[in-house]
N, C-alpha and C positions, 0 to 999 in steps of 0.2 A: 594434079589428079589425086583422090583420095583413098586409100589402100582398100581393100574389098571386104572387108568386116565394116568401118566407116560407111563404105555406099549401102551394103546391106539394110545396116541399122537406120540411115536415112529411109531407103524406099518403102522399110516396113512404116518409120514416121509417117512418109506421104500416104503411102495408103491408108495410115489410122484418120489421119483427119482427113481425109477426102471424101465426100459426100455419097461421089458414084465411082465410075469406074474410070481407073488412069491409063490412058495412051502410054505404050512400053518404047515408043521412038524419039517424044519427048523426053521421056528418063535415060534413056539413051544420051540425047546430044547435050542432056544439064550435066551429067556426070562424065563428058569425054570419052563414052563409052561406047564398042559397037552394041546394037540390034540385039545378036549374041550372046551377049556379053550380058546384058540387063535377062534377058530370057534365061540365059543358066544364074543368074543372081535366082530370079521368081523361083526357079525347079528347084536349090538348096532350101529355098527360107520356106518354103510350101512342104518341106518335111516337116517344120515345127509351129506352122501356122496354117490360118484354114483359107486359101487365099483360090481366088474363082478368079475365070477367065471367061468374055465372051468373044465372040466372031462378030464382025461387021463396023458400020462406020461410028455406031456408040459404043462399040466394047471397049478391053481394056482391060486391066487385072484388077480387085479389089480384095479388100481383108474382109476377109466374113467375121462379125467378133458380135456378141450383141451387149458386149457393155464397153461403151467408154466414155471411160472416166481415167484421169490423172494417174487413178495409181494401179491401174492395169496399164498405161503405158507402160509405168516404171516397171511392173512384171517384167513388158515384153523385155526394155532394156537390158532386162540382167542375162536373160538367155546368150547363150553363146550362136555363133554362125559359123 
């Protein structure tokens, strides 16, 4: 299991490159995590990012960002969690 700055920095990865929007039960069982667990990960990192949620069987959290590119990644990286 990987320490919780680690999964942070990951899930914000996933939701940079993911198209729509990510299932949180998924991110859950990839990372050994409860349910919980990933939803208070969303609440922290949603202080410093603009990150949306819907209801239903398409929802899912997403990063709202309107530019990406490589070195906006590398921005977000350098952020603390």
């Amino acid at each position: 299991m990987i320490d919780t700055p680690a999964r942070r920095r990951e899930i914000i990865e996933i939701l940079y490159f993911a198209d729509d929007y990510v299932k949180i039960r998924p991110l859950a069982v990839r990372f050994g995590v409860s349910y919980a667990t990933i939803r208070n990960d969303v609440d922290v990192l949603s202080l410093s990012y603009r990150i949306s949620s819907q209801t239903g069987p398409n929802g899912g959290i997403k990063l709202e960002t309107k530019e990406k590119t490589l070195d906006s990644l590398t921005r977000m990286k350098r952020r603390r969690y």
